[in-house]
C-alpha positions as CSV (number, residue, x, y, z in Angstrom):
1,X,-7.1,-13.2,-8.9
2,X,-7.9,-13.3,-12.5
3,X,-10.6,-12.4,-14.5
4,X,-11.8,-12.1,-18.4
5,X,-13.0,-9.1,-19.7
6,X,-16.0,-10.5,-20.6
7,X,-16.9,-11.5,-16.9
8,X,-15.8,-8.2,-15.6
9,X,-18.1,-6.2,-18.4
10,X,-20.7,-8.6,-16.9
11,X,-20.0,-8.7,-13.2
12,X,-18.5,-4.9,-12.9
13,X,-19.6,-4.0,-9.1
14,X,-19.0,-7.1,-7.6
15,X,-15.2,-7.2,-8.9
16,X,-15.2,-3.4,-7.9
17,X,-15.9,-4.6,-4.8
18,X,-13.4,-7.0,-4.5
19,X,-11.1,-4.1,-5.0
20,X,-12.5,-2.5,-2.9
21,X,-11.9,-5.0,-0.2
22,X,-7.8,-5.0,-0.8
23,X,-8.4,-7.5,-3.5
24,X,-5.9,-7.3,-6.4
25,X,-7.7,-8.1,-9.6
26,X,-6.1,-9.0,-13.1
27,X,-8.1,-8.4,-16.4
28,X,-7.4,-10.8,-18.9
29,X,-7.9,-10.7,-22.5
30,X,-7.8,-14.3,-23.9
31,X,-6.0,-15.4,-20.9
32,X,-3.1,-13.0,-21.4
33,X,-2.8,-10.5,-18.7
34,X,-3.8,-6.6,-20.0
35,X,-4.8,-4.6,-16.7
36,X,-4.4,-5.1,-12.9
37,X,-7.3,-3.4,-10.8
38,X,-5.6,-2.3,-7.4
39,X,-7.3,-0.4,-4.7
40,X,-6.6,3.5,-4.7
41,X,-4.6,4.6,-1.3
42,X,-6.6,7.1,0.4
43,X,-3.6,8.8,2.4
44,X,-2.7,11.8,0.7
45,X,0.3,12.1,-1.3
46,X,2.0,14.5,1.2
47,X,1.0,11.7,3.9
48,X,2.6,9.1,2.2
49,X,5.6,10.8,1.7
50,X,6.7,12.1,5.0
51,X,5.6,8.3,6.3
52,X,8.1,6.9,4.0
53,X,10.7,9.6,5.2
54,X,11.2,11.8,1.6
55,X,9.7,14.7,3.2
56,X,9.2,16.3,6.8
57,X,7.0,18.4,8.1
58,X,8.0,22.3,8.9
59,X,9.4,22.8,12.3
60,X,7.3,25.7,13.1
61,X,4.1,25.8,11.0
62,X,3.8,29.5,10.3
63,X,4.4,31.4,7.3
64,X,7.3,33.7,7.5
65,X,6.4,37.7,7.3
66,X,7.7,39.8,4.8
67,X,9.5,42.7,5.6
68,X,7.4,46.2,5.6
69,X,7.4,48.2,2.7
70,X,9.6,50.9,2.4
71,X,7.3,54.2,3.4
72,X,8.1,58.0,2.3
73,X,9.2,59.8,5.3
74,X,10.7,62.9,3.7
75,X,7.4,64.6,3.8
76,X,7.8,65.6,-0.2
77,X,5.5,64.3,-2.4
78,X,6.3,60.7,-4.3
79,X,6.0,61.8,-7.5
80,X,8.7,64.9,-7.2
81,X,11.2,62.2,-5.2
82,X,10.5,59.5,-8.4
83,X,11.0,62.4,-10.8
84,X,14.1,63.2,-9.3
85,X,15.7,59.9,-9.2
86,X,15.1,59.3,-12.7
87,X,16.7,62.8,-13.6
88,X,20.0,61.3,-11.7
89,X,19.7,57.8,-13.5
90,X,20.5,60.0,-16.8
């Protein structure tokens, strides 16, 4: 449906509610066509997608763990074992 601007400046909720409904609503500016009012999809954009089949959801929903850091288990202190590696790196 159709509307001038100047109805819609007048008559703003009730076209918004018109939307609202599922109503499709064209603004028109001396009977040319300048804006379409459409009602706003409240599925999320994730939802929408895997409906439509571009994405899927995870097959098992947890986050993979990372591997454990890497622990000194010489028994010698970190800063002598760092030391020393940078002494060989020259």
């Amino acid at each position: 449906m159709d509307v001038p601007v100047s109805e819609l400046r007048s008559h703003l909720s009730h076209w918004l509610a018109k939307v609202r409904a599922g109503d499709e609503v064209v603004v028109t500016e001396r009977g040319v066509p300048v804006a379409r009012l459409v009602p706003l999809d409240s599925t999320s954009v994730l939802e929408r997608l895997t409906a439509e089949g571009v994405l899927s959801r995870p097959r098992t929903p947890k986050r993979p763990f990372s591997r454990p850091r890497p622990t000194n288990t010489s028994g010698r202190l970190l800063s002598d074992v760092v030391t020393e590696q940078r002494s060989d790196d020259r």
